[in-house]
C-alpha positions as CSV (number, residue, x, y, z in Angstrom):
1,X,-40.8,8.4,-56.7
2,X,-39.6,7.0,-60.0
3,X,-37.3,8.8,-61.9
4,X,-36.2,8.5,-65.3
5,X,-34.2,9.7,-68.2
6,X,-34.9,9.8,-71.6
7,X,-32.2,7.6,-74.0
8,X,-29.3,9.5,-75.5
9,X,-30.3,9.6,-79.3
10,X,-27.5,8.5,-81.9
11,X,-25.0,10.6,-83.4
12,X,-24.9,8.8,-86.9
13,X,-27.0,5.6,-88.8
14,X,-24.3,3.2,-88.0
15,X,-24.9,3.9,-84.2
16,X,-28.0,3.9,-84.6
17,X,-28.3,0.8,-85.8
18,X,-25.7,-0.6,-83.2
19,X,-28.2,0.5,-80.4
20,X,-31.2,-1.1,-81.9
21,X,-32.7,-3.4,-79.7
22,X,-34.4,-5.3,-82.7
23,X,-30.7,-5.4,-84.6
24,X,-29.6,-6.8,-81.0
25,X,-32.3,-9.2,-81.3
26,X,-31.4,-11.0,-84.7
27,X,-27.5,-11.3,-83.5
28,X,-28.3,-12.7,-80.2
29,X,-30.3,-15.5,-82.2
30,X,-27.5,-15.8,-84.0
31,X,-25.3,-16.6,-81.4
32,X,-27.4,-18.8,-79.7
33,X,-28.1,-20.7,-82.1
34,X,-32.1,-20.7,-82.1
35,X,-34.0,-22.5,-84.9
36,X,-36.2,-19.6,-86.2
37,X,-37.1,-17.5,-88.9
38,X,-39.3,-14.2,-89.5
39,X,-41.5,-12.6,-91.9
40,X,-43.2,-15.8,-92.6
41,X,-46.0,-13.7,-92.6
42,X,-45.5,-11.5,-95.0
43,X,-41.5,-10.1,-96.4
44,X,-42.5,-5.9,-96.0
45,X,-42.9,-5.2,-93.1
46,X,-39.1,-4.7,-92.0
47,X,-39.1,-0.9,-92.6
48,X,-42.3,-1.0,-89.9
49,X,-40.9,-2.7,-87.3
50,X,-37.3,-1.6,-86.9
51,X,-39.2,1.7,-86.5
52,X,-40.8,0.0,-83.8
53,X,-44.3,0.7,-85.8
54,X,-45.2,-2.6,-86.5
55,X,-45.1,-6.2,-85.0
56,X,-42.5,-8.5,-85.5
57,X,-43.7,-12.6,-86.2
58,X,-41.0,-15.4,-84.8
59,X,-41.4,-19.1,-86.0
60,X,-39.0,-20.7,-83.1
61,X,-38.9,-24.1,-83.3
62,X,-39.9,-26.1,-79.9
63,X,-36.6,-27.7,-79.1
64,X,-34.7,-24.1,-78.8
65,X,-37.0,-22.4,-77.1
66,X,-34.7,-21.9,-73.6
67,X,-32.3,-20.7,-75.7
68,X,-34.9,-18.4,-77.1
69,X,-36.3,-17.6,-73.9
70,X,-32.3,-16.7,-72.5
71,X,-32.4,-14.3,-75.2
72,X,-35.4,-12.7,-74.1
73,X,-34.4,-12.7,-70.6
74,X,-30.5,-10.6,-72.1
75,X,-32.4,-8.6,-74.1
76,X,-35.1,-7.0,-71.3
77,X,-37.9,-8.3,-73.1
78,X,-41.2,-9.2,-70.8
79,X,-43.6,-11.9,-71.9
80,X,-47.5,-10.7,-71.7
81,X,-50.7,-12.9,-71.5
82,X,-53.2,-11.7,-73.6
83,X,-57.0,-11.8,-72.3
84,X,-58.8,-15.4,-72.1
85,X,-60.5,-15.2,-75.0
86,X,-58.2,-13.8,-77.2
87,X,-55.4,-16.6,-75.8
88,X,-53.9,-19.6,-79.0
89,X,-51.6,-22.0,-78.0
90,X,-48.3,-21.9,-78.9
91,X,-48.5,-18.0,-79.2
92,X,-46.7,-16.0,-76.9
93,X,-46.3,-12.4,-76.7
94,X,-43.0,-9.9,-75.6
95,X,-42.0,-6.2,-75.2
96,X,-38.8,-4.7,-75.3
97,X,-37.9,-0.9,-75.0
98,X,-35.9,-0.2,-77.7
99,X,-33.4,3.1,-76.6
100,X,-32.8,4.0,-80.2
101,X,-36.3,4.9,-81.1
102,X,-37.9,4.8,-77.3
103,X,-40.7,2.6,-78.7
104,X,-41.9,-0.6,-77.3
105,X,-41.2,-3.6,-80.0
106,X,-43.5,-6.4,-79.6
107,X,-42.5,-10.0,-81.0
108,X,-45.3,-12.3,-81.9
109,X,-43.5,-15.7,-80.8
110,X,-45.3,-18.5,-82.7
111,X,-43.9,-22.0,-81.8
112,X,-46.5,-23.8,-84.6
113,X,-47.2,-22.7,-88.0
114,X,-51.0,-20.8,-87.3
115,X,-53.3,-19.3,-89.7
116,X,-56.5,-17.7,-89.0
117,X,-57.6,-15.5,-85.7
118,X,-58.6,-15.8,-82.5
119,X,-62.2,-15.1,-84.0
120,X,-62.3,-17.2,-87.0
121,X,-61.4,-20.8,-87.4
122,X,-57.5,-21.2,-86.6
123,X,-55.7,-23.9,-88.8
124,X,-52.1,-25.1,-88.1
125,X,-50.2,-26.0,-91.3
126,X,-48.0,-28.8,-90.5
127,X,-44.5,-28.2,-92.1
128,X,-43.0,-25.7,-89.7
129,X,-39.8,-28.0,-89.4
130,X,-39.1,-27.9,-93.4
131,X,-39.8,-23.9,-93.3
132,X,-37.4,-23.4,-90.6
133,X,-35.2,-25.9,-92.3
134,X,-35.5,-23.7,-95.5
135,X,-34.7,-20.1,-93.6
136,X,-31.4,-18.1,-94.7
137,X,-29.9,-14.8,-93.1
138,X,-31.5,-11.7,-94.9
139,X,-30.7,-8.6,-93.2
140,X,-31.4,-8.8,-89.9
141,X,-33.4,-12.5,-89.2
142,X,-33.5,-15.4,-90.9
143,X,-36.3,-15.6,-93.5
144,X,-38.3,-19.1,-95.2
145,X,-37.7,-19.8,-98.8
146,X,-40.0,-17.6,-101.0
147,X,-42.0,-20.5,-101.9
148,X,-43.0,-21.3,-98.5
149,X,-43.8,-17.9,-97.7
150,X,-45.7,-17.0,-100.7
151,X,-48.1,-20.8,-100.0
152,X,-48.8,-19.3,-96.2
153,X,-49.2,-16.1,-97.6
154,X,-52.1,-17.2,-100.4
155,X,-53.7,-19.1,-97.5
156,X,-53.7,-16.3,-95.0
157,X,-55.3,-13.6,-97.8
158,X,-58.3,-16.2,-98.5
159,X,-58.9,-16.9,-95.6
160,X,-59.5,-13.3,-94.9
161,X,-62.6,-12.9,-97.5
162,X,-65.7,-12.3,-96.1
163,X,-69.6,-11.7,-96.7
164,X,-69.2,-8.3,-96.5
165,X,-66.6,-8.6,-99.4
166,X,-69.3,-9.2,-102.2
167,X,-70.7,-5.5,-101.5
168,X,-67.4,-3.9,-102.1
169,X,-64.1,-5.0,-103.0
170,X,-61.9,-5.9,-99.3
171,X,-60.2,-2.9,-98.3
172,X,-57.0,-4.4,-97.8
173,X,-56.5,-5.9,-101.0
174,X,-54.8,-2.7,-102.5
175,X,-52.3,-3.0,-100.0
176,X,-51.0,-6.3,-100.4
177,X,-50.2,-5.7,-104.0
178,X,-46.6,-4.9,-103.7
179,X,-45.8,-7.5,-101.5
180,X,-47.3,-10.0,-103.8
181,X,-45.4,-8.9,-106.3
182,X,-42.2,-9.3,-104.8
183,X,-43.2,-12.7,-103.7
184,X,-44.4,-13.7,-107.2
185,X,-40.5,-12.5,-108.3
186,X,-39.0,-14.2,-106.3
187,X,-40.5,-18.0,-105.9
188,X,-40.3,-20.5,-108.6
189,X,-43.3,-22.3,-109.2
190,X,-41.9,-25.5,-109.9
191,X,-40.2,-25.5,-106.1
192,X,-44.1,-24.4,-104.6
193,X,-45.6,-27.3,-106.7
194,X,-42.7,-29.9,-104.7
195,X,-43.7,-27.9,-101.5
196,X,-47.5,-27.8,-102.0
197,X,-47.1,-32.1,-103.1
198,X,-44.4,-33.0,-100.4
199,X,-45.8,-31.1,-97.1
200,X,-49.5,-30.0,-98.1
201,X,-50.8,-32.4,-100.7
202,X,-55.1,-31.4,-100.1
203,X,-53.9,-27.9,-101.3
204,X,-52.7,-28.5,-105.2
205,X,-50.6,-26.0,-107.7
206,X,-54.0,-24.8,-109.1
207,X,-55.5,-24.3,-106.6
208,X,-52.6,-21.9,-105.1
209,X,-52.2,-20.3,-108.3
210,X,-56.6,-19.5,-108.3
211,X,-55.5,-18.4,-104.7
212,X,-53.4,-16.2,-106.1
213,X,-55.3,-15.1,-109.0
214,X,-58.0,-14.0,-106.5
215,X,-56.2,-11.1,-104.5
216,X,-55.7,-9.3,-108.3
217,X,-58.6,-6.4,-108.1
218,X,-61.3,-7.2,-110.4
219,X,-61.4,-11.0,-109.6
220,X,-65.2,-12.2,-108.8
221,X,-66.7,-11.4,-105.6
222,X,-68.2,-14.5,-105.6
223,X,-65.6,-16.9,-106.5
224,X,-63.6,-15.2,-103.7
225,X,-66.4,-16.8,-101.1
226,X,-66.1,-20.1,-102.7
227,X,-62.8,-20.0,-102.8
228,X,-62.5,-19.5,-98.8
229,X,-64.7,-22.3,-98.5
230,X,-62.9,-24.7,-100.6
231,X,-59.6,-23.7,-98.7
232,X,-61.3,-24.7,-95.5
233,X,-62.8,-28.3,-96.6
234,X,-58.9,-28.7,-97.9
235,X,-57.3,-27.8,-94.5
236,X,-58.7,-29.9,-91.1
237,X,-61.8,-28.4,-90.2
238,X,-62.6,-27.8,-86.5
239,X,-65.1,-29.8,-84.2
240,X,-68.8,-28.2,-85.4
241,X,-69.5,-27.2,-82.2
242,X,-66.2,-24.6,-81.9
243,X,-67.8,-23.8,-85.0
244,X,-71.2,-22.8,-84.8
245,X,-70.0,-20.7,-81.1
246,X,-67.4,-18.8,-82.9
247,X,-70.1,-17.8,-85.8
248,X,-72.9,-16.8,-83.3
249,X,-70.3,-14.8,-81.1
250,X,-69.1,-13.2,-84.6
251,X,-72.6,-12.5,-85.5
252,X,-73.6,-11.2,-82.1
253,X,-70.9,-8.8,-81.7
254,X,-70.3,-7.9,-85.3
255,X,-67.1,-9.9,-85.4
256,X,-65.6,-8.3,-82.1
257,X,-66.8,-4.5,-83.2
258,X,-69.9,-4.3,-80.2
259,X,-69.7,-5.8,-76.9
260,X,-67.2,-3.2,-75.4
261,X,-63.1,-2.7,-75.8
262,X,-61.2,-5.7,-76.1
263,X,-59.0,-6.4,-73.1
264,X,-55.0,-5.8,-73.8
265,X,-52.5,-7.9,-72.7
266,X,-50.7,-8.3,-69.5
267,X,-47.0,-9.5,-68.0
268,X,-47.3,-13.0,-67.6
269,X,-44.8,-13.0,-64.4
270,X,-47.2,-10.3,-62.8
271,X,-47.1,-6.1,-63.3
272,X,-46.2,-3.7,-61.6
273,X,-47.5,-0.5,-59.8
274,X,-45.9,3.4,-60.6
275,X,-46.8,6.0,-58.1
276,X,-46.4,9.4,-59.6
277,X,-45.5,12.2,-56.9
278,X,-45.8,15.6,-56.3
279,X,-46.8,18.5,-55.0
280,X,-50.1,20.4,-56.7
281,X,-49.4,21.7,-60.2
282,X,-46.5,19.7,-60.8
283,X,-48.0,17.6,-64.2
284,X,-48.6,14.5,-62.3
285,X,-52.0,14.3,-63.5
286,X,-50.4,15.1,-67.3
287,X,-47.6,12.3,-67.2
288,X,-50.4,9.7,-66.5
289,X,-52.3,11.0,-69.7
290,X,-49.4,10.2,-71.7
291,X,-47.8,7.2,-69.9
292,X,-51.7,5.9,-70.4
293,X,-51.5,7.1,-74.1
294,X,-47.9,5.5,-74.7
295,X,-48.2,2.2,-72.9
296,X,-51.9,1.4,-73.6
297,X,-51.7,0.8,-77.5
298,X,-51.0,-2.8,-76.4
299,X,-50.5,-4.0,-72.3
300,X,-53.7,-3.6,-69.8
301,X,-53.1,0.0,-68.3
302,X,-55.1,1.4,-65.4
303,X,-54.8,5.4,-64.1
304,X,-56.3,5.6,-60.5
305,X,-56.8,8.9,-58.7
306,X,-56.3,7.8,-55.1
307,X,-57.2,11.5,-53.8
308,X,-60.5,11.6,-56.0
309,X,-62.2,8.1,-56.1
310,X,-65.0,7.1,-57.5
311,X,-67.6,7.4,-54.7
312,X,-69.6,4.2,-53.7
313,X,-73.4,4.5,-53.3
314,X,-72.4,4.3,-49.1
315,X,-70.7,7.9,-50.2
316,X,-73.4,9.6,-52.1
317,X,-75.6,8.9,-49.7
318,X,-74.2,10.7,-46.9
319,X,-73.0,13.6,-48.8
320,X,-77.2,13.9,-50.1
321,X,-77.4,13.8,-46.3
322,X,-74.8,16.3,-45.4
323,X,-76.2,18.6,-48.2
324,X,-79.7,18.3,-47.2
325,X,-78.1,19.4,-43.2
326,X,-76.9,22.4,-44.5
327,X,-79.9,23.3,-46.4
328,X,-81.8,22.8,-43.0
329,X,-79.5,24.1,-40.4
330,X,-77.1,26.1,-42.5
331,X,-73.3,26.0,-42.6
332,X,-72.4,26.2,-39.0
333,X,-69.3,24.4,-38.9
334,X,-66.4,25.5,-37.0
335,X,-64.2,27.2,-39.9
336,X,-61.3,27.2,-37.9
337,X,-61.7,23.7,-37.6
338,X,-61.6,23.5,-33.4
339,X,-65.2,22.4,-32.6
340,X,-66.3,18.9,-33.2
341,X,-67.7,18.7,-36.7
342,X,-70.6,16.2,-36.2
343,X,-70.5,12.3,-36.1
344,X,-72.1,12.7,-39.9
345,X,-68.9,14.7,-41.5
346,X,-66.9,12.3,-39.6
347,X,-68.9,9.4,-41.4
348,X,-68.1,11.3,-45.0
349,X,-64.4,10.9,-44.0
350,X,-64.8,7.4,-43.2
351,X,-66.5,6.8,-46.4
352,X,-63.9,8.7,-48.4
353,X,-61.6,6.3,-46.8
354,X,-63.0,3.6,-48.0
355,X,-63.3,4.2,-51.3
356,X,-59.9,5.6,-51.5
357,X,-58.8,2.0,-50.2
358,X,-61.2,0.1,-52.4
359,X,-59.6,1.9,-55.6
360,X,-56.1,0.8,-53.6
361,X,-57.0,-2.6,-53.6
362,X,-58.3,-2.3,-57.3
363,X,-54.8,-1.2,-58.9
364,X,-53.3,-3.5,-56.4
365,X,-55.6,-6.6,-58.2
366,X,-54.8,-5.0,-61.6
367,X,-50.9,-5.4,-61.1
368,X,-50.8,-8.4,-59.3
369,X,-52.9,-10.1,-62.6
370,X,-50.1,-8.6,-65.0
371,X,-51.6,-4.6,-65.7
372,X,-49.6,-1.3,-64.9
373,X,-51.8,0.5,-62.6
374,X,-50.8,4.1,-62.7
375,X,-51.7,6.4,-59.6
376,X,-51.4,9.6,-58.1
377,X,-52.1,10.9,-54.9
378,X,-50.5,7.0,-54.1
379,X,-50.5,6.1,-50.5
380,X,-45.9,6.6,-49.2
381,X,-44.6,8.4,-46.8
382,X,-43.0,10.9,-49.4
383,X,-46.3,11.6,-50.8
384,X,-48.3,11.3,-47.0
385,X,-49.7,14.8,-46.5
386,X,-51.5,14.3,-50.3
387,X,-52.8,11.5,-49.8
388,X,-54.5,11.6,-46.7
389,X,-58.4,12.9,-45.9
């Protein structure tokens, strides 16, 4: 039986912040020296994710990543795998518990400069070295120049325009206004031109500054389309092939909206298994609602029932012909249990058996390819009297 005990909350901000696994985070990178920098995707998103609300985006740079990965390792954070087709390489993803605010913080680790999605094309912009090169200490991480940020950040926001945009202005657009703002304040333009000539010559000034012009509201639908295609004959365009399977899957499944849930990720070094014991009435069947609720937002999460199963078609059928028995010859079992039953009830145990250990086997599968499998009614010799027939 696992037992557990909720963190002791802080008394005051400054221990607070002293127990914050994501504060722990930035000055162990510190003193490791890792080449990185955050919030190159976007500079508002700090208040989010020392909450533990939203993600947090790592540039590391290649050559540092065991120093990187030692971090991890101090820290308690688990790398997960996401599912096959949602998988980019160099992008890795980690989860840490963080005891201040009992959240889990997940850190995006990006080890080449990526734009674009798993379903759209993905483009690599080749200066990561000069970004990381350009990072300072801002509060807690180290953060690129604002010119650097704010080019990646015109790219990613066109990039985002689609078809659907020309009925109805995108509704993230409103959002993004603040943070462009601040960007806008605080990059020179002369420094992005040197950036955009120096490390990204296909994309030019003016065509940044259209860029930019085009996530104002108000700006023409149409000229936003254009504008994503012009971005992408400027950036290295992928093999037509990749191309024309990434639009009809997009098509198909209404860019990832039909063709069922998408899968969550999973620990890359395997998962793990949680048994939840008992006796009846005890909330077991309640904790696995809410360890389900709390740890499925992101990681692969199974419940299994092992003392209700789901019944194979082997199992309906005998209990069809146990009912239709009793509907015959009536309920003439034993009821204090001392006369033989019947080879068929025996059979229904049997089955019941079987699908109990199938559903065993299942969560067993589940864990062993990086899920948690939650279960009650779990097969140990605390919990044996539950768990049998």
């Amino acid at each position: 039986m696992l037992e557990s005990q909720a963190p002791e909350r802080p008394s005051g901000p400054s221990e607070r912040q002293a127990r914050s696994l994501v504060v722990a985070l930035g000055e162990a990178l510190e003193r490791r020296h890792v080449m990185y920098c955050c919030q190159w995707k976007g500079n508002w998103k700090k208040r989010r994710w020392m909450s533990g609300e939203g993600d947090i985006d790592l540039l590391v740079e290649r050559s540092t990543e065991p120093h990187f990965t030692a971090v991890l390792e101090e820290l308690g954070f688990r790398r997960c795998t996401p599912p096959l087709e949602a998988r980019v390489a160099g992008l890795e993803s980690c989860f840490g518990l963080d005891p201040a605010t009992g959240r889990l913080i997940h850190v995006h680790v990006h080890y080449q400069l990526l734009t674009g999605g798993f379903w759209t094309t993905i483009y690599r912009l080749p200066f990561e070295r000069s970004l990381l090169e350009s990072a300072t200490h801002r509060n807690v991480f180290r953060t690129p120049a604002p010119e650097f940020e704010l080019l990646v950040f015109a790219i990613r926001m066109v990039q985002r325009y689609r078809w659907r945009d020309l009925l109805r202005e995108p509704g993230w657009l409103k959002a993004i206004q603040g943070e462009l703002d601040a960007l806008l304040k605080e990059a020179e333009l002369h420094r992005l031109g040197d950036v955009t000539a120096q490390h990204l010559p296909t994309v030019d000034l003016a065509f940044v500054d259209e860029c930019l012009a085009s996530l104002r509201p108000g700006y023409s639908r149409w000229r936003r389309i254009a504008l994503r295609r012009d971005l992408h004959d400027r950036l290295k365009q992928a093999p037509l092939r990749l191309k024309l399977w990434r639009l009809v899957r997009s098509v198909i499944t209404l860019q990832g909206r039909l063709g069922g849930r998408m899968a969550k990720k999973g620990f890359a070094h395997g998962g793990t298994v949680i048994a939840l014991v008992g006796g009846d009435g005890a909330g077991k069947s309640t904790c696995v609602q809410e360890l389900a609720r709390w740890l499925g937002g992101d990681l692969a999460v199974m419940t299994a029932h092992l003392g209700r199963p789901p019944r194979s078609g082997l199992t309906l059928a005998v209990g069809a012909l146990l009912k239709l028995r009793r509907l015959i010859l009536g309920n003439s079992g034993d009821e204090e249990g001392t006369e033989f039953p019947g080879y068929l009830y025996c059979l229904r145990d049997l089955c019941t058996a079987r699908d109990r250990y199938r559903l065993y086997l299942q969560a067993r599968r589940f864990a062993l390819a990086g899920g948690i499998a939650l279960c009650e009614r779990y097969p140990m010799p605390q919990n044996w009297e539950l768990a049998g027939p």
